[in-house]
C-alpha positions in Angstrom: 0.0 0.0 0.0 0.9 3.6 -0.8 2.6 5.4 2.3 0.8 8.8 3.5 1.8 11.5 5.1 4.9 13.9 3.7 7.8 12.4 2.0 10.9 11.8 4.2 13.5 14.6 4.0 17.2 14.0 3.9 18.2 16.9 6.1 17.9 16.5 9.8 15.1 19.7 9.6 12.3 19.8 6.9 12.9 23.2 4.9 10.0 24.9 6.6 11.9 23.9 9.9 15.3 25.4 8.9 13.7 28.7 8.0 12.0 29.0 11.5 14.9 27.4 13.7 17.4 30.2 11.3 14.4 33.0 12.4 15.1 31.7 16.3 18.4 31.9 16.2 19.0 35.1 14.8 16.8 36.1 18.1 13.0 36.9 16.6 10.0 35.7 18.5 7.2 33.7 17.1 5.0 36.9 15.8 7.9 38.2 14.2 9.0 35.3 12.4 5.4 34.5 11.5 5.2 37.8 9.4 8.3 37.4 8.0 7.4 34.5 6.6 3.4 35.0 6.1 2.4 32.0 8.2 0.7 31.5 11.4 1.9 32.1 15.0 1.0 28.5 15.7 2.5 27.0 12.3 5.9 28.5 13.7 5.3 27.0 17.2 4.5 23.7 15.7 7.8 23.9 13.7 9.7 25.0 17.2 8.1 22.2 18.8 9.1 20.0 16.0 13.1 21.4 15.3 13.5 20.8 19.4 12.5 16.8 19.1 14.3 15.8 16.0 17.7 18.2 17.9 16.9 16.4 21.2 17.1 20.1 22.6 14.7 21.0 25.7 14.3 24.1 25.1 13.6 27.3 22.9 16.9 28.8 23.7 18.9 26.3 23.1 18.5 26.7 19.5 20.1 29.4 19.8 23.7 27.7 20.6 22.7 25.4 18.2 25.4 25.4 15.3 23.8 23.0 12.6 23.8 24.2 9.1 21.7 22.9 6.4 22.7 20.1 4.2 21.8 22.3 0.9 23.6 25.1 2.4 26.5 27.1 0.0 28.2 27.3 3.6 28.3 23.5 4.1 29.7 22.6 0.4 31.8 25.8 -0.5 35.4 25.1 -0.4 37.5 25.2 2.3 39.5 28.7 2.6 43.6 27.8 2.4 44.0 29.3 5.3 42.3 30.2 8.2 42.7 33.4 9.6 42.8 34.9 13.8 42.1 38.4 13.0 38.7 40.3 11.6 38.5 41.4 8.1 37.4 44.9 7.3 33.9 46.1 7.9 31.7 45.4 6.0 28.4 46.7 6.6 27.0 49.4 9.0 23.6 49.4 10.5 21.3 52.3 11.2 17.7 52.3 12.5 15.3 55.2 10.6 11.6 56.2 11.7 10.7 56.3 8.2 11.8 53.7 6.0 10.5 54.9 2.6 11.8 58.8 3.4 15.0 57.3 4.4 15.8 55.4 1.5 14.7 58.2 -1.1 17.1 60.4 1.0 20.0 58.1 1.2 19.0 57.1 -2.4 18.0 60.2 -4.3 19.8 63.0 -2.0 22.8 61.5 -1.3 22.9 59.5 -4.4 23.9 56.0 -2.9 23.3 53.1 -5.1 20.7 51.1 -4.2 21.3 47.1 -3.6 18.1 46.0 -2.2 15.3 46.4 0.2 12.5 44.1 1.9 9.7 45.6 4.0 11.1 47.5 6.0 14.5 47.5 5.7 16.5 48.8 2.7 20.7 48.2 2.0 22.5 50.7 0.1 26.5 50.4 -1.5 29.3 52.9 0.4 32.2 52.1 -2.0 32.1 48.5 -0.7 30.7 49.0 3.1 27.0 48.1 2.7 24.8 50.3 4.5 21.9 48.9 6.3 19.1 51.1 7.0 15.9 49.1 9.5 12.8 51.3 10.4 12.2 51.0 14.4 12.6 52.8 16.7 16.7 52.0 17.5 17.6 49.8 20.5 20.5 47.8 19.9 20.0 48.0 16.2 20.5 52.0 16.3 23.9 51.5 15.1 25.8 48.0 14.4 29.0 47.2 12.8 29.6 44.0 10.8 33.1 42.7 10.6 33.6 40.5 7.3 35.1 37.3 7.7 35.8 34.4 6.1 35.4 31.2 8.1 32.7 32.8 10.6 32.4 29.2 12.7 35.7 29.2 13.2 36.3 33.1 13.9 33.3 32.5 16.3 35.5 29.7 18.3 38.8 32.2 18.5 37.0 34.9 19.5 34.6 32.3 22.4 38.5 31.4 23.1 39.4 35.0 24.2 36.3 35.4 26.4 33.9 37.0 24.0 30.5 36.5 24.9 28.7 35.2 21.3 24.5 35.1 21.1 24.4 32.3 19.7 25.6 30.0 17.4 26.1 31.6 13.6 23.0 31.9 11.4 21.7 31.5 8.3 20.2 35.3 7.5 19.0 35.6 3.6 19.7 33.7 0.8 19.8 35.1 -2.6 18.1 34.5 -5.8 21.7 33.4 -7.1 21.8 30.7 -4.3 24.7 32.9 -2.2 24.4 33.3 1.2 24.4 36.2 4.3 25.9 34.5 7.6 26.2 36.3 11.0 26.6 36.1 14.7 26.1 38.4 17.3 28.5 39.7 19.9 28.8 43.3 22.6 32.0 44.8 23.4 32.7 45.9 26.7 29.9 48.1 27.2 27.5 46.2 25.9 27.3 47.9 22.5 26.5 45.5 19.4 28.9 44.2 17.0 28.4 41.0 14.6 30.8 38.9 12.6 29.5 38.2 8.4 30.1 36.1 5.8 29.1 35.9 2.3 29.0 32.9 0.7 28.5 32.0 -3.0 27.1 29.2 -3.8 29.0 26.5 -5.3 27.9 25.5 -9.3 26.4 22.6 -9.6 28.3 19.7 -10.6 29.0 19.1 -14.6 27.4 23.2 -15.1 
């Protein structure tokens, strides 16, 4: 007889899954994360629920430390650097929260003349000459102004930096991946009074095989 239910995935996390458990772990709550991705609150605490079995994790916050990466992920089959490297790499992008997100992004746009890269909802990115500027409509908090340090290998950057006493959020993250299959990584950190900083990594994804 025919099998029901869904078909079996390969990963450890279905898809759906891997978005939320990403959502979690860059720190959103469930009614965030729910209109980010246009479902239900309860569809993302079923999939919390869910992610927290198949980990054999107890608890919400624990996915947070969690450092799994998905096994479609340009992250788990890019190649490996030839060297890895102790020190961060230059900045490379700059957050800055705006009470006005479409004003903001004609200014920075049409006033300023920035070029624009991209924007989703509420949050636009514009080019410096290379530093990416990131522009979020709130009302500031920690993500008045952030500075993203570009690195390569951003697990193990994560570990050298835990192995000097620096006090990570989590484990790194999956935050957006492009239409081309490349990937935005980060991980959150505070300097010494308690000020945001995050590492990031850009991966491109890797060409599929015989293309």
């Amino acid at each position: 007889m025919p099998s029901c239910g869904r078909p079996p995935h390969s990963d450890v996390l279905t898809p759906a899954e891997w978005r939320v458990v990403e959502a979690v772990r860059h720190g959103l709550g469930n009614t965030a994360i729910a209109r980010r991705l246009g479902v239900s609150a309860d569809a993302v605490k079923f999939h919390v629920a869910d992610a927290l079995d198949k980990l054999g994790l107890g608890r919400r916050a624990d996915l947070r430390a969690w450092d799994g990466i998905a096994r479609d992920s340009a992250l788990r089959h890019r190649e490996a650097p030839m060297q890895t490297t102790t020190s961060l790499g230059p900045i490379g992008q700059v957050a800055r929260s705006v009470r006005d997100i479409a004003t903001a992004r004609r200014w920075y746009g049409e006033v300023l003349g920035l070029p624009h890269l991209y924007s989703f909802d509420n949050l636009a990115f514009f080019d410096c000459g290379g530093v990416r500027l990131f522009l979020s409509e709130g009302d500031g908090g920690d993500a008045a102004s952030i500075l993203y340090f570009r690195v390569d290998d951003i697990h193990a950057m994560q570990r050298t930096l835990e192995a000097r006493g620096v006090a990570f959020h989590g484990a790194p993250h999956l935050i957006h991946r492009h239409a081309d299959g490349s990937e935005e990584w980060m991980s959150f950190f505070k300097d010494p009074e308690d000020r945001p900083l995050a590492l990031m990594a850009q991966v491109r994804a890797v060409p599929a095989a015989g293309g």
